[in-house]
Z-matrix of the N, CA and C atoms (Angstrom, degrees):
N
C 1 1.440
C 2 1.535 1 109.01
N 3 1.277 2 128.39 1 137.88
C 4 1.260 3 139.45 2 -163.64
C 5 1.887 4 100.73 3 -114.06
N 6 1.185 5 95.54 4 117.31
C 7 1.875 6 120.53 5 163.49
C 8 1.584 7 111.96 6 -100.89
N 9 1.397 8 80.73 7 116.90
C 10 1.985 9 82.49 8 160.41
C 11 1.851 10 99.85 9 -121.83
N 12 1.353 11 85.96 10 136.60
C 13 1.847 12 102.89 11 -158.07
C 14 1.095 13 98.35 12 -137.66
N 15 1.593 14 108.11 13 141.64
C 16 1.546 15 125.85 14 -169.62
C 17 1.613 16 92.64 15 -80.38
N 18 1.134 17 135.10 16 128.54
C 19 1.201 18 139.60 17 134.67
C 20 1.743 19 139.51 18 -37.01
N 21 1.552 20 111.37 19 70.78
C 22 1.295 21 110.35 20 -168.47
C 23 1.789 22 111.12 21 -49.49
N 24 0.926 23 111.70 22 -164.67
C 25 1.713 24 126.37 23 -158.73
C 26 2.127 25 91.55 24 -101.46
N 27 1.266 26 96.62 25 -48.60
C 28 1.666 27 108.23 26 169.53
C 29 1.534 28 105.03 27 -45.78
N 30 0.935 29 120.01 28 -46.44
C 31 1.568 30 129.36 29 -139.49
C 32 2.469 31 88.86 30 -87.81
N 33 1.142 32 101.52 31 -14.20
C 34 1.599 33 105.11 32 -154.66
C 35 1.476 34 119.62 33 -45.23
N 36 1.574 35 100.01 34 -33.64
C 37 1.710 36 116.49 35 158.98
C 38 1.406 37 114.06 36 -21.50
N 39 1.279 38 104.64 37 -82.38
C 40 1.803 39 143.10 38 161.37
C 41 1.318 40 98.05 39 -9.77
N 42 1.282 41 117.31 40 -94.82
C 43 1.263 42 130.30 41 -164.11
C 44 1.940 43 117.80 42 -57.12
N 45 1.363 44 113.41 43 -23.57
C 46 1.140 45 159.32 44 176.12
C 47 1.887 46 79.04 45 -49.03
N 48 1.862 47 104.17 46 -95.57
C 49 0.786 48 127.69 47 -170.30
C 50 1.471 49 122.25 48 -26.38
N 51 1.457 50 98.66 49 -61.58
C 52 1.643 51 119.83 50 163.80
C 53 1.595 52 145.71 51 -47.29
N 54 1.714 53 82.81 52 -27.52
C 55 1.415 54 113.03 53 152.25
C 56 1.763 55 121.77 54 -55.23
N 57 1.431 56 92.41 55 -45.57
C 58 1.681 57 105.25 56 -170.69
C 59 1.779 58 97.45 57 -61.95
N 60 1.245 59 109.98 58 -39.19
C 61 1.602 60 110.45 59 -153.44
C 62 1.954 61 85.43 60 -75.51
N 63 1.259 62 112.54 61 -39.33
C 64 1.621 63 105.18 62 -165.73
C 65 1.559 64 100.83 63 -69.10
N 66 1.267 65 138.28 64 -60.57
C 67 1.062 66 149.47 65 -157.59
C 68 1.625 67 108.03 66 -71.82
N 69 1.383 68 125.28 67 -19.86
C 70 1.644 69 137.40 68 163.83
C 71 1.766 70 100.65 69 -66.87
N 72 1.882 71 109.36 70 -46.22
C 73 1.150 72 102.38 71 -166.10
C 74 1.610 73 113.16 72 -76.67
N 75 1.176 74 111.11 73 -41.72
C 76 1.639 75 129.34 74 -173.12
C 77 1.935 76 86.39 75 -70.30
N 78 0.999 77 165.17 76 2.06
C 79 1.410 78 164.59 77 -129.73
C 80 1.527 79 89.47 78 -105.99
N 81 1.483 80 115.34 79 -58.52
C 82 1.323 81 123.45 80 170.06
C 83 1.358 82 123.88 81 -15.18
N 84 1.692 83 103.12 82 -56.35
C 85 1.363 84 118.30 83 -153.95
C 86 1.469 85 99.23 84 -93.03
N 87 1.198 86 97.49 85 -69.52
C 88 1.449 87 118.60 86 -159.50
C 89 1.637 88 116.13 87 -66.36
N 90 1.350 89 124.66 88 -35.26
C 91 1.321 90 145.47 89 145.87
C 92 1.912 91 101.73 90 105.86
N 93 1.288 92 123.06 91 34.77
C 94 1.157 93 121.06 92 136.73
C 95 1.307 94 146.95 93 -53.49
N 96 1.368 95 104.12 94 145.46
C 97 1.481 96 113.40 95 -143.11
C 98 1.687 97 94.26 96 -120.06
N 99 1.454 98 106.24 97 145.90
C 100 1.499 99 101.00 98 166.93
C 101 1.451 100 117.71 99 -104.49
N 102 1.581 101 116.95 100 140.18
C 103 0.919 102 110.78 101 -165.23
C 104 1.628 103 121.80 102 -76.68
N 105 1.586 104 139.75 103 -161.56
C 106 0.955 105 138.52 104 -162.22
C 107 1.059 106 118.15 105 -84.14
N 108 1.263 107 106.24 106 0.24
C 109 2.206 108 129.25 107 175.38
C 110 0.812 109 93.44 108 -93.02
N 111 1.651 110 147.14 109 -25.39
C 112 1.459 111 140.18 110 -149.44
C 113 1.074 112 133.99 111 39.95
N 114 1.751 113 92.98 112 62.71
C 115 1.692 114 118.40 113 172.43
C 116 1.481 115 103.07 114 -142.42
N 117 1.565 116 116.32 115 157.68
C 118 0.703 117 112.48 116 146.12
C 119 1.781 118 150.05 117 -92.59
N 120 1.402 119 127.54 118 155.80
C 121 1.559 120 105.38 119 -155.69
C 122 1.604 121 102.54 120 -90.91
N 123 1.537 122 132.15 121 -173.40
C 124 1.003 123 143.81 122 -126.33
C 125 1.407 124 106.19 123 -167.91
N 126 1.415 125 137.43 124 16.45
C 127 1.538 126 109.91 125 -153.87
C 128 1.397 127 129.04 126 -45.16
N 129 1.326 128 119.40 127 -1.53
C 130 1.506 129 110.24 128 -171.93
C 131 1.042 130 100.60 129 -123.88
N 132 1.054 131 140.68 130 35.25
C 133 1.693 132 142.79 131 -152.44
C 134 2.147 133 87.78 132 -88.28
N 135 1.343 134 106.74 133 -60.59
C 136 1.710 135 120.67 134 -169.61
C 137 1.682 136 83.74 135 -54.13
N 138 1.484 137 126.23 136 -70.52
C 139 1.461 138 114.23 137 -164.70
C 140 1.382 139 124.63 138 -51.15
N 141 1.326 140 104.23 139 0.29
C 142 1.656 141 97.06 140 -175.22
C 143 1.531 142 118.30 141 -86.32
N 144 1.467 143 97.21 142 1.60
C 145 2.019 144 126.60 143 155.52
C 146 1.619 145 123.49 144 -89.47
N 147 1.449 146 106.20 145 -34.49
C 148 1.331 147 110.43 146 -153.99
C 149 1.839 148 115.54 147 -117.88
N 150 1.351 149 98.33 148 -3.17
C 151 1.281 150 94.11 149 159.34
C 152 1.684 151 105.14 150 -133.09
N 153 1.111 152 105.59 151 144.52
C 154 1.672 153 133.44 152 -168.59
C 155 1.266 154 105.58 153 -57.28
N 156 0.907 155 152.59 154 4.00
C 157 1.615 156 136.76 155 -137.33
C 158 1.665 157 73.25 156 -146.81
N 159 1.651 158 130.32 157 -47.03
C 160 1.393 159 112.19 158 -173.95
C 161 1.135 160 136.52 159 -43.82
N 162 1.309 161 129.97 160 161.37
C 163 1.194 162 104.73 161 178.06
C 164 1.957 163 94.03 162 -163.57
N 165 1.579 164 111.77 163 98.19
C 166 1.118 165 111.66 164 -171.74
C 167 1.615 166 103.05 165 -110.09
N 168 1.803 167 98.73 166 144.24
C 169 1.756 168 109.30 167 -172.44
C 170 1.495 169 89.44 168 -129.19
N 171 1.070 170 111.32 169 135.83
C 172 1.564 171 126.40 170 136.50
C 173 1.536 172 122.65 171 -73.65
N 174 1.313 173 123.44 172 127.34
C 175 2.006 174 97.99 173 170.43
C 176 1.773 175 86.94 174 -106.66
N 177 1.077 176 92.29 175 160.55
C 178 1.764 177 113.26 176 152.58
C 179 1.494 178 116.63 177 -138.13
N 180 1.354 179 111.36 178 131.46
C 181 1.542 180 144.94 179 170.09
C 182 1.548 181 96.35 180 -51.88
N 183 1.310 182 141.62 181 155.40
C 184 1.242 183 137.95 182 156.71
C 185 1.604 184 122.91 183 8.20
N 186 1.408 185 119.91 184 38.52
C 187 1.364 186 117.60 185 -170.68
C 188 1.644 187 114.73 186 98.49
N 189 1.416 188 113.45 187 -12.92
C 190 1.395 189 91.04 188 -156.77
C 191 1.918 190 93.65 189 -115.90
N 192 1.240 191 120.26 190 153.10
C 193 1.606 192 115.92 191 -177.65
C 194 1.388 193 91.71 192 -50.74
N 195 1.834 194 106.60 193 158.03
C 196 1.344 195 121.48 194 166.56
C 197 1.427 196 106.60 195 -142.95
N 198 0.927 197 136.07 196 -52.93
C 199 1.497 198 140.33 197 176.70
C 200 1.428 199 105.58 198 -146.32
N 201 1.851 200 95.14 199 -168.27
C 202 1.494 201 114.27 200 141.46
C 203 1.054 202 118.91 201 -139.86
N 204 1.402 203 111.97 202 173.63
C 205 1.529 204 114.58 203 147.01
C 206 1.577 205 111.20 204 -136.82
N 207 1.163 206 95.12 205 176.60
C 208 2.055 207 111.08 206 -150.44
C 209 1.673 208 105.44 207 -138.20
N 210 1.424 209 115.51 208 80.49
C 211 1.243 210 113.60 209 -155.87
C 212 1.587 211 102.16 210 -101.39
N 213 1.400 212 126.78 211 124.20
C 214 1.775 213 111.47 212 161.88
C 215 1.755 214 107.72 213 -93.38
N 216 1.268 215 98.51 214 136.01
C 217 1.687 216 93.31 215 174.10
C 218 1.552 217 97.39 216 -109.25
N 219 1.299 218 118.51 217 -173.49
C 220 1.645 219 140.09 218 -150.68
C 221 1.610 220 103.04 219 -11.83
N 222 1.201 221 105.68 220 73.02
C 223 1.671 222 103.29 221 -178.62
C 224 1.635 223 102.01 222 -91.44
N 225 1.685 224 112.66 223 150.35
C 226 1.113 225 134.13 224 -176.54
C 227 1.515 226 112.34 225 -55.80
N 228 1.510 227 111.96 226 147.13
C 229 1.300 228 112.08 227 179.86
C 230 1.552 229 132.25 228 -29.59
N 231 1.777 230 119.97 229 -34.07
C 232 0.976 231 125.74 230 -148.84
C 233 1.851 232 91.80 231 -88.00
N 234 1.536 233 112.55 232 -28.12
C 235 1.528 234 91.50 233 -177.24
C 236 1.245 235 118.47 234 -87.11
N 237 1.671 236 125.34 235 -0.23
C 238 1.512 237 137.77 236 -177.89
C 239 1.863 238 95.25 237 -63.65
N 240 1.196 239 102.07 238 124.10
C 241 1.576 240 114.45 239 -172.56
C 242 1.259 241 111.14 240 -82.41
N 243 1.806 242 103.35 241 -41.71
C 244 1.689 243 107.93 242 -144.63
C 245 1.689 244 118.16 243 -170.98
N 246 1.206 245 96.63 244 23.31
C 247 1.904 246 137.26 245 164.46
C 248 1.641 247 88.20 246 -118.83
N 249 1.936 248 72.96 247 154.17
C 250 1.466 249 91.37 248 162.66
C 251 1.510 250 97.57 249 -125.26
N 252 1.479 251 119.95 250 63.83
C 253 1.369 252 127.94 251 162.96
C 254 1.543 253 97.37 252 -93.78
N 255 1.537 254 120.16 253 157.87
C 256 1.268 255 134.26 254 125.59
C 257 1.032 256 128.28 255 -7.71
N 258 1.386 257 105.14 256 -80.15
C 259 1.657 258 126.98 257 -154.52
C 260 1.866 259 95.56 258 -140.21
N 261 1.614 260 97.63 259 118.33
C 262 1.508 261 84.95 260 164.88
C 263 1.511 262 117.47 261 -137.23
N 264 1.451 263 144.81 262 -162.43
C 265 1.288 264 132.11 263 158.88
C 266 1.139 265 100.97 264 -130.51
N 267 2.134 266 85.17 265 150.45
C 268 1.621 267 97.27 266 -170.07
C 269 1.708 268 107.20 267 -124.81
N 270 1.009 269 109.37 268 165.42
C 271 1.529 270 122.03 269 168.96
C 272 1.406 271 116.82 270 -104.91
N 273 1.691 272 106.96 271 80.57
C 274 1.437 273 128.41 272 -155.81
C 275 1.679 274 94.66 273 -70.28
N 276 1.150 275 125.70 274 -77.94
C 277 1.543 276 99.84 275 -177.41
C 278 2.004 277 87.85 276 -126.53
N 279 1.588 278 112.74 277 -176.15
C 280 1.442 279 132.56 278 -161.24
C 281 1.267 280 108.70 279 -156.09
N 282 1.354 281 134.80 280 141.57
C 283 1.009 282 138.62 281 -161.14
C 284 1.670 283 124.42 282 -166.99
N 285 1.493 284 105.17 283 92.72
C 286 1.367 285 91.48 284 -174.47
C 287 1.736 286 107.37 285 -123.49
N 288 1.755 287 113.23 286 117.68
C 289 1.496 288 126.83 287 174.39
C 290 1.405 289 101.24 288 -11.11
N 291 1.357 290 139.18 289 154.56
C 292 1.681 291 131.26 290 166.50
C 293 1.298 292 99.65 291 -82.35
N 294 1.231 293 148.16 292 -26.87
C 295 1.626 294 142.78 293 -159.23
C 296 1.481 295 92.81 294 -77.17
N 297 1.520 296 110.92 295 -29.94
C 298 1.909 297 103.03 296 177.77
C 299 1.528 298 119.81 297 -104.75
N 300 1.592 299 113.02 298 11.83
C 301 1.058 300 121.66 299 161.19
C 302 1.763 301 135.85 300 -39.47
N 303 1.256 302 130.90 301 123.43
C 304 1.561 303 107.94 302 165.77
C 305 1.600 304 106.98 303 94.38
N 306 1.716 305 126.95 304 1.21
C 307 1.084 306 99.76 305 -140.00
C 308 1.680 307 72.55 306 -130.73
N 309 1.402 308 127.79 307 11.39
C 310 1.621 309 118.89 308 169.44
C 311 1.744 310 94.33 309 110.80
N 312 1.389 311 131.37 310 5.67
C 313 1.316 312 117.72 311 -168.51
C 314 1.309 313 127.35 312 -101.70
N 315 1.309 314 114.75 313 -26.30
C 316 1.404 315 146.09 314 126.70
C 317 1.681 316 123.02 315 -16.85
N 318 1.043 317 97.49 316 -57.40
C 319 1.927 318 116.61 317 178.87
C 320 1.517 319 98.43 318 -81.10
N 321 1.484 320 107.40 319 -48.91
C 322 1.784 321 88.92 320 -176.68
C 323 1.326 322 126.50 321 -73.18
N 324 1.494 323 116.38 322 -18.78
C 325 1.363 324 134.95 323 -173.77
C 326 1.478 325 100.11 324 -62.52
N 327 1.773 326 103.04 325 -54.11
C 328 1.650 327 112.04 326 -155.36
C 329 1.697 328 108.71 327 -69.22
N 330 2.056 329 107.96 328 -35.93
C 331 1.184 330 106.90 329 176.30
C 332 1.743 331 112.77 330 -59.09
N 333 1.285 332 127.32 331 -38.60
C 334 1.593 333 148.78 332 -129.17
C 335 2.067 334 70.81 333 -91.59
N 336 0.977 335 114.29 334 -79.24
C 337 1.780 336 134.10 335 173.34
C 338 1.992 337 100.51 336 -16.65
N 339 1.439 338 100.31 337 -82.91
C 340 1.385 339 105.53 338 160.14
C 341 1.200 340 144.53 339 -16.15
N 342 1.492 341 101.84 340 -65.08
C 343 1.970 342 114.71 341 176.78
C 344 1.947 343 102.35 342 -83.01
N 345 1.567 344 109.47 343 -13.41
C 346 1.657 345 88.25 344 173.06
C 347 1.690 346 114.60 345 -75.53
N 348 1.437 347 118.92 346 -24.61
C 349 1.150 348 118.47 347 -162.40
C 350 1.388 349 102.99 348 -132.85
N 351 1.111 350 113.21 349 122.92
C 352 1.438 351 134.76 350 -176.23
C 353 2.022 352 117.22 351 -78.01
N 354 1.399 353 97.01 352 155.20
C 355 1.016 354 82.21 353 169.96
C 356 1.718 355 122.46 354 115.96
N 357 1.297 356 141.62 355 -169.54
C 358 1.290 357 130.85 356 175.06
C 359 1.497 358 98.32 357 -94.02
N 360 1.901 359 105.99 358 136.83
C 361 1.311 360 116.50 359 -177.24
C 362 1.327 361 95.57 360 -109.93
N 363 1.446 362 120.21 361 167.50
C 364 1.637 363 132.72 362 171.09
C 365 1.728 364 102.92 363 -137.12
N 366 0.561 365 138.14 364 109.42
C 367 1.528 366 148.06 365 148.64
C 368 1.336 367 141.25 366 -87.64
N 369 1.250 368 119.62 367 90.44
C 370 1.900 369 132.74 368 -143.12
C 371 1.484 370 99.46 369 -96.17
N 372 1.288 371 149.39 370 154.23
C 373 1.429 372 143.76 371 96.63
C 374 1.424 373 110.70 372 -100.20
N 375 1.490 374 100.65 373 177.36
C 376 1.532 375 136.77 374 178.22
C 377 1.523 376 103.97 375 -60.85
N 378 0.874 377 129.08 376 133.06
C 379 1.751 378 134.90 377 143.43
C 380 1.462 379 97.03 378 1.15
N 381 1.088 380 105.52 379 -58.20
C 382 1.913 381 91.47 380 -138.37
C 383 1.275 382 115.99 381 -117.82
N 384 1.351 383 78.13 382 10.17
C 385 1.978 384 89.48 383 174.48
C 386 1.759 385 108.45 384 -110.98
N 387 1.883 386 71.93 385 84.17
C 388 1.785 387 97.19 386 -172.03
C 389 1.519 388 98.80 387 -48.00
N 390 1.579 389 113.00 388 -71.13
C 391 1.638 390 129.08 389 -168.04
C 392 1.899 391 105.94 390 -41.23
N 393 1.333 392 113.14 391 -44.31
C 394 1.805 393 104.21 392 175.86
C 395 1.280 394 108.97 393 -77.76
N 396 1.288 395 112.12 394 -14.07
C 397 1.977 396 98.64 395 177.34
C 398 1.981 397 92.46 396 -89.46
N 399 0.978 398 127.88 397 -46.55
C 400 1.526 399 117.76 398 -177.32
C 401 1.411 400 98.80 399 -58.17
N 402 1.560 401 137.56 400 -42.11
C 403 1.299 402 127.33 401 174.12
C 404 1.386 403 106.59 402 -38.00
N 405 1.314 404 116.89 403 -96.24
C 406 1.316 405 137.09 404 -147.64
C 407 2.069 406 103.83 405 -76.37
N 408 1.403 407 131.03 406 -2.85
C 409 1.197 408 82.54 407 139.44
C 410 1.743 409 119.50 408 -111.55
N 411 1.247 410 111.40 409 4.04
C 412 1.609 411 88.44 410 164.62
C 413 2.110 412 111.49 411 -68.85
N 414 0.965 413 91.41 412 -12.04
C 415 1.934 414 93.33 413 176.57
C 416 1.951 415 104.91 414 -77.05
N 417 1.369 416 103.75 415 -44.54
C 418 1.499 417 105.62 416 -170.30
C 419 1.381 418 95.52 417 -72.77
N 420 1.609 419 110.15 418 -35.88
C 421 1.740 420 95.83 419 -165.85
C 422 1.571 421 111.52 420 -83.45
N 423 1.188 422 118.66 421 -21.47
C 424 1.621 423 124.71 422 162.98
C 425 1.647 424 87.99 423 -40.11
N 426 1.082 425 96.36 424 -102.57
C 427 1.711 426 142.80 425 -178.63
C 428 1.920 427 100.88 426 -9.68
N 429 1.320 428 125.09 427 -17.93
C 430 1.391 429 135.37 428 -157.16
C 431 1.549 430 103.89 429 -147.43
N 432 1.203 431 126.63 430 -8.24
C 433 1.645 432 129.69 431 -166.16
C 434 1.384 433 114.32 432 32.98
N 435 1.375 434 108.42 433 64.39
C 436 1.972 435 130.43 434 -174.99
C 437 1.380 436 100.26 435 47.97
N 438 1.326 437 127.22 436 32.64
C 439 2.036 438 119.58 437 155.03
C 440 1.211 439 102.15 438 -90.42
N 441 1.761 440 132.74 439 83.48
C 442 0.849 441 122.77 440 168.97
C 443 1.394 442 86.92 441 -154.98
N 444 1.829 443 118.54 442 173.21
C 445 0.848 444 134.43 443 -158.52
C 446 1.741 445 113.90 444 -133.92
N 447 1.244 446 117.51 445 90.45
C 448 2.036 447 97.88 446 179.61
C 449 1.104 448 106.27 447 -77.69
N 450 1.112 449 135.21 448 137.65
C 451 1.664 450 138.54 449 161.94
C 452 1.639 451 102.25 450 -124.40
N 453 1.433 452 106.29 451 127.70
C 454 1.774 453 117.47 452 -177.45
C 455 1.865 454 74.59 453 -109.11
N 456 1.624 455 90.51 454 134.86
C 457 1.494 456 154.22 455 177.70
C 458 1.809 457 112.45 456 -86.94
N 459 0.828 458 112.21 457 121.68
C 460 1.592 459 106.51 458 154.56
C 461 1.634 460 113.55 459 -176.20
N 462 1.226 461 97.73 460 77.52
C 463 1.835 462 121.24 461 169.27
C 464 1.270 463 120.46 462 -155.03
N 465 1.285 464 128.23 463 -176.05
C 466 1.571 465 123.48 464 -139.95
C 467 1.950 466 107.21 465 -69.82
N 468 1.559 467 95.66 466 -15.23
C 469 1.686 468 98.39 467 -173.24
C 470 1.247 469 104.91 468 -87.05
N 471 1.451 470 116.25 469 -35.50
C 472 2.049 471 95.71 470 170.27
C 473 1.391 472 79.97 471 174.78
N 474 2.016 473 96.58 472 166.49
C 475 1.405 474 102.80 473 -148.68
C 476 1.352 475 79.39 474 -149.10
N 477 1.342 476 135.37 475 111.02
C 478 1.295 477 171.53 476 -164.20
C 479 1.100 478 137.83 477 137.32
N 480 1.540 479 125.30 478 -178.63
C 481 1.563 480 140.79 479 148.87
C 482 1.932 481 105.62 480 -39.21
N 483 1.585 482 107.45 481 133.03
C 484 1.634 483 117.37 482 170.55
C 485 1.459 484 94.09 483 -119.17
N 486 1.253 485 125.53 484 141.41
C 487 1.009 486 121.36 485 133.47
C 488 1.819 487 131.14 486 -85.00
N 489 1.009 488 125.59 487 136.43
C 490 1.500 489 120.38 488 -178.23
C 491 1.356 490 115.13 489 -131.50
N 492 1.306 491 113.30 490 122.08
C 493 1.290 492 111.03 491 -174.38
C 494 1.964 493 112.85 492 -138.33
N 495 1.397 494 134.33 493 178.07
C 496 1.383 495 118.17 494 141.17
C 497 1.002 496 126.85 495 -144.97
N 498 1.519 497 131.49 496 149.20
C 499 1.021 498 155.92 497 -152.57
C 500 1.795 499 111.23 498 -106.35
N 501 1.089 500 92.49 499 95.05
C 502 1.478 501 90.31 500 -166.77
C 503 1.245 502 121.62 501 -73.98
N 504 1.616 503 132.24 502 151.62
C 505 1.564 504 137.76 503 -160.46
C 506 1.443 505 98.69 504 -49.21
């Protein structure tokens, strides 16, 4: 059975932790480095309490951690990548354990994410993280019946594949 769970402020360790496992895996792509503690860093790890628009989930598989995801909803013009909305929501980072990989949990998370928050979505990766851009738009295009939009990026606000789509009231 699949939980998607708000991440209290107590819990930040946790999510902390989970961070380490995503940011080892995405390392590939994205080309993060661990630092001389042998971790990797986080800058927004504290904001995912302190500004409003955050919106951090843990899921768990039958009880046991599985990922996260790190959602901002109606965020201010300046983080809209690749809409010409106002205000849109994004799927800031995603994260699913590999042992629960492949297995439909991913797709249910992203739809479950989707239908809570209304509205125009944006969904970014890296260049080179071929496998999360083939994820997420066969998930958006399920999830949208191909009303969606990819637009590839490359200027000072971000430099990849967007997905753009909306989710109507």
């Amino acid at each position: 059975m699949l939980e998607i769970l708000r991440v209290p402020y107590e819990d930040k360790m946790i999510l902390n932790s989970l961070i380490q496992f995503y940011r080892y895996d995405s390392s590939e792509f994205d080309g993060h480095e661990l630092t001389k503690h042998g971790v990797y860093l986080y800058k927004y790890l504290d904001h995912q309490w302190t500004d409003n628009y955050r919106k951090p989930f843990y899921l768990k598989i039958n009880g046991e951690l599985a990922g996260f995801v790190l959602v901002l909803t109606d965020v201010p013009k300046e983080y809209v990548k690749a809409s010409t909305a106002t205000q849109t929501n994004v799927i800031s980072d995603f994260f699913i354990m590999r042992k629960f990989r492949n297995k439909g949990y991913g797709k249910e998370v992203a739809h479950s994410i989707f239908n809570t928050y209304k509205g125009i979505w944006e969904v970014r990766q890296t260049p080179q993280n071929r496998p999360a851009n083939l994820f997420w738009n066969k998930v958006i295009n399920e999830f949208t019946g191909g009303k969606y939009e990819e637009v590839i990026l490359n200027n000072e606000s971000w430099n990849g594949p967007v997905q753009v789509f909306q989710m109507k009231e």
